[in-house]
C-alpha positions as CSV (number, residue, x, y, z in Angstrom):
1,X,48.3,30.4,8.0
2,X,44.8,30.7,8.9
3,X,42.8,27.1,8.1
4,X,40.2,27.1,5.3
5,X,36.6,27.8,6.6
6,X,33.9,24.5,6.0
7,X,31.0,25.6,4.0
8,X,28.9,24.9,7.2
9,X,30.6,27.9,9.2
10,X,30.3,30.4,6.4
11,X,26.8,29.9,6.3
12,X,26.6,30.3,10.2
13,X,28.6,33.5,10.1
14,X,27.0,35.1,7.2
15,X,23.5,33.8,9.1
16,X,24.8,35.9,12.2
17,X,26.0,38.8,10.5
18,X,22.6,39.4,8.7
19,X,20.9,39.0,11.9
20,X,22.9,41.3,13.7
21,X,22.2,43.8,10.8
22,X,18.5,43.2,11.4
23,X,18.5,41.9,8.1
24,X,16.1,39.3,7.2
25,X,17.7,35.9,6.9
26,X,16.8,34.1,3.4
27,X,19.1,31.4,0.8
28,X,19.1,34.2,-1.6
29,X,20.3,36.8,1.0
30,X,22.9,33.9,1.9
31,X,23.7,33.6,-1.4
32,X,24.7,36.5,-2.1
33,X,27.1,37.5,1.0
34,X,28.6,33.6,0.6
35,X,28.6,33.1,-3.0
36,X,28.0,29.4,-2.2
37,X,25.6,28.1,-4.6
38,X,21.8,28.2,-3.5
39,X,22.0,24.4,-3.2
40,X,24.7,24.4,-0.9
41,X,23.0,27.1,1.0
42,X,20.0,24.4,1.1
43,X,21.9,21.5,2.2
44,X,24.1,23.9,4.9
45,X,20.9,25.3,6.2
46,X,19.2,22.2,6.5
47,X,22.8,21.0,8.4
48,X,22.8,23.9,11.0
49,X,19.1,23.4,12.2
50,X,19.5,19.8,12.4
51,X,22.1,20.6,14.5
52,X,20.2,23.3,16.7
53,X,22.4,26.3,15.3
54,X,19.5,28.0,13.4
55,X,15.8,27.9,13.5
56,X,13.2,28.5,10.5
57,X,10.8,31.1,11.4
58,X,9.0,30.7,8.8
59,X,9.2,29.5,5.1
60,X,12.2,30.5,3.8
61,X,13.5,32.8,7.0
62,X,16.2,31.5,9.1
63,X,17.8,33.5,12.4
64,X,20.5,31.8,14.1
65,X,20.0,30.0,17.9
66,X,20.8,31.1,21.2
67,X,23.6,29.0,22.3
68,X,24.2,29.2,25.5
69,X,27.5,27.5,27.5
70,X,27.2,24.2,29.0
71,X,25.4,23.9,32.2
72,X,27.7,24.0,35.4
73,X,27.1,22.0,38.2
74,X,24.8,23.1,41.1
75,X,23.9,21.8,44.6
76,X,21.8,23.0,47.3
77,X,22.7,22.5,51.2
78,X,20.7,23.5,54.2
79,X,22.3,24.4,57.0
80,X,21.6,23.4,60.4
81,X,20.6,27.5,61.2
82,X,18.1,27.2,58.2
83,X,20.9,29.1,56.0
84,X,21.5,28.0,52.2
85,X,24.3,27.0,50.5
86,X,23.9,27.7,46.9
87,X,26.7,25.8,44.9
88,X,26.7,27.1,41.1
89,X,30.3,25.8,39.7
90,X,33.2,27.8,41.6
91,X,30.5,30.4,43.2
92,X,28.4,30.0,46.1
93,X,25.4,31.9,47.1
94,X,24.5,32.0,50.8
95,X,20.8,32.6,51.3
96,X,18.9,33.3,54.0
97,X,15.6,31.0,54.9
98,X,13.6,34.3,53.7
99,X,15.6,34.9,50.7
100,X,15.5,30.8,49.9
101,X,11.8,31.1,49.8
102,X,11.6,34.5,47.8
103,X,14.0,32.6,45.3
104,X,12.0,29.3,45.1
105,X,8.8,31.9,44.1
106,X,11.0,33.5,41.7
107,X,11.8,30.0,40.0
108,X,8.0,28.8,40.6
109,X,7.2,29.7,37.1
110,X,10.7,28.4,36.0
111,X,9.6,25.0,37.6
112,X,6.1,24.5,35.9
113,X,7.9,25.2,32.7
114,X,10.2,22.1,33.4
115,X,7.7,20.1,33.9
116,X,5.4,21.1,30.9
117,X,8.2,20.2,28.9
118,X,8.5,16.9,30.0
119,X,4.9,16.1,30.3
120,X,5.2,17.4,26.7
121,X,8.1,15.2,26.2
122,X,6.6,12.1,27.5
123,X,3.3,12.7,25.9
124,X,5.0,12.7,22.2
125,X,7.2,9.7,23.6
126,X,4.2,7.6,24.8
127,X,1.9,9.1,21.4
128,X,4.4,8.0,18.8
129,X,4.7,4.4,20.4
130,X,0.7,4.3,20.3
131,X,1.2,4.7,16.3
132,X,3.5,2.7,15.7
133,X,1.6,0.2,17.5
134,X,-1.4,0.8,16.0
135,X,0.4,0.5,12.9
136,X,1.2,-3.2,13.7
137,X,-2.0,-3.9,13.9
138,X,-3.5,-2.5,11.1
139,X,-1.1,-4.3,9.0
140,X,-1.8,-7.4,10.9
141,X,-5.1,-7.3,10.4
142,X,-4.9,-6.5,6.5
143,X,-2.6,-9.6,6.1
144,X,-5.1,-11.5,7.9
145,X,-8.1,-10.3,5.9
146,X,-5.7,-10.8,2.6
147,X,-4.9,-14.7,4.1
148,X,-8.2,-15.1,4.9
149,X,-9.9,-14.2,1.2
150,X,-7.0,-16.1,-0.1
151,X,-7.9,-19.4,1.7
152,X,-11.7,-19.2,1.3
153,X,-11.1,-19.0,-2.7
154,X,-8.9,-21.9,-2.3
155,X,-10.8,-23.8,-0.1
156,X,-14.2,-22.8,-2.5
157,X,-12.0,-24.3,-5.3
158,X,-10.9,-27.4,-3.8
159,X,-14.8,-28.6,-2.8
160,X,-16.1,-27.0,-6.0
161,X,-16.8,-30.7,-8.3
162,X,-15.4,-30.4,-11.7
163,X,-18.9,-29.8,-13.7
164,X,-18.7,-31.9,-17.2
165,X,-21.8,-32.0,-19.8
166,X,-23.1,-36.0,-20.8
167,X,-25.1,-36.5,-23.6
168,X,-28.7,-36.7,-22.9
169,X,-30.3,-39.8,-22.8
170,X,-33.8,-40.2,-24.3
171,X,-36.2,-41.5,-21.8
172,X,-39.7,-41.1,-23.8
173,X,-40.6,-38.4,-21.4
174,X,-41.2,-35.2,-22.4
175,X,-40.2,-32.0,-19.7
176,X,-42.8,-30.9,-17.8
177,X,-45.3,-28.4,-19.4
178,X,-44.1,-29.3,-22.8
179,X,-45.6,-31.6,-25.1
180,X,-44.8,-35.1,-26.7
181,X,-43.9,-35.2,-30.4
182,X,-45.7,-38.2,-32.0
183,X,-42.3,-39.7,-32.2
184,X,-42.1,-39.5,-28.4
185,X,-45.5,-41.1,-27.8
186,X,-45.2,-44.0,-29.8
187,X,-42.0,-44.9,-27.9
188,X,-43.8,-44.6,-24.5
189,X,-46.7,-46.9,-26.1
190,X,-44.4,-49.4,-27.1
191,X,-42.6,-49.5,-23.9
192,X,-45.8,-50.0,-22.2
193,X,-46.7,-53.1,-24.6
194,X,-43.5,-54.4,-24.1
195,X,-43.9,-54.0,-20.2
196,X,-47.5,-55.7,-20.0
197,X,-46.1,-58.4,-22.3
198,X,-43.3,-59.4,-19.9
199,X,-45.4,-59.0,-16.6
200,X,-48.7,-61.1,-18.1
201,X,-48.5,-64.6,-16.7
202,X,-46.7,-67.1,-19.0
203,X,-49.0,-70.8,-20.2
């Protein structure tokens, strides 16, 4: 009894038999070899490139990945007579000095590749720790500058003096610029009677 298929390998399948047709590869072209539903296709689509299966060419175009086997292990050994040992899994390649060196041109271009990808790797490595960083302190300093308004207003509160209104006491004197009322003067005469009366010597 052959096992049930998961939707995730229909999708792949129909995704490599379009492509092999030349056909181009959309959900609705998915749709209708699968019959899944369009938001199945979505969520299987989304699944398989995750996953390195299929790439998105562009919007809404999907072809499926190389996928090549795992890598086998290889090891190099010189020999005493300058001959090379090429170990590539069970096969070895002998080489001689000249072909070694026509080889290592060959894979010169190979080499540079390697490394541009891991410059490239490090680069986005070392980049997105620089954000996140930066990040950090951004916040940090908007929490300070929010702490710091925060306690000025309180501090501005606290030695702010509670301002209350007392009645105004008549002195006789008028503002400056303005003029007595009659009333006004005749209080400041009297005072000054009353003043002169207390100060003159006493028989």
């Amino acid at each position: 009894m052959t096992a049930k298929k998961s939707s995730t390998q229909i999708v792949l399948d129909a995704l490599h038999d379009l492509h092999q047709q030349e056909q181009v590869v959309t959900r609705e072209t998915l749709h209708e070899l699968t019959g899944l539903k369009l938001a199945i296709i979505d969520d299987r689509i989304g699944a398989l490139i995750e996953e390195g299966l299929a790439i998105r060419v562009q919007r809404g175009v999907f072809v499926p990945a190389e996928v090549h086997p795992p890598a086998r292990v290889m090891s190099k050994t010189v020999l005493p007579d300058g001959t090379v040992k090429i170990d590539i899994g069970d096969q070895v390649l002998t080489l001689t000095p000249k072909e070694d060196r026509m080889l290592a041109a060959l894979q010169a271009g190979v080499v540079m590749q390697a490394a541009s990808i891991e410059i490239g790797r490090q680069t986005s490595a070392l980049s997105g720790e620089f954000q996140q960083r930066l990040n950090r302190v951004e916040r940090g300093i908007t929490r300070a500058l929010e702490n710091g308004q925060e306690q000025a207003f309180k501090n501005a509160k606290d030695v702010t003096p509670d301002v209350t209104l007392e009645p105004m006491q008549i002195t006789g004197r008028a503002p400056r610029g303005k003029s007595q009322t009659p009333g006004a003067k005749r209080v400041r005469k009297h005072r000054r009677l009353k003043k002169a009366a207390q100060s003159a010597p006493k028989t």
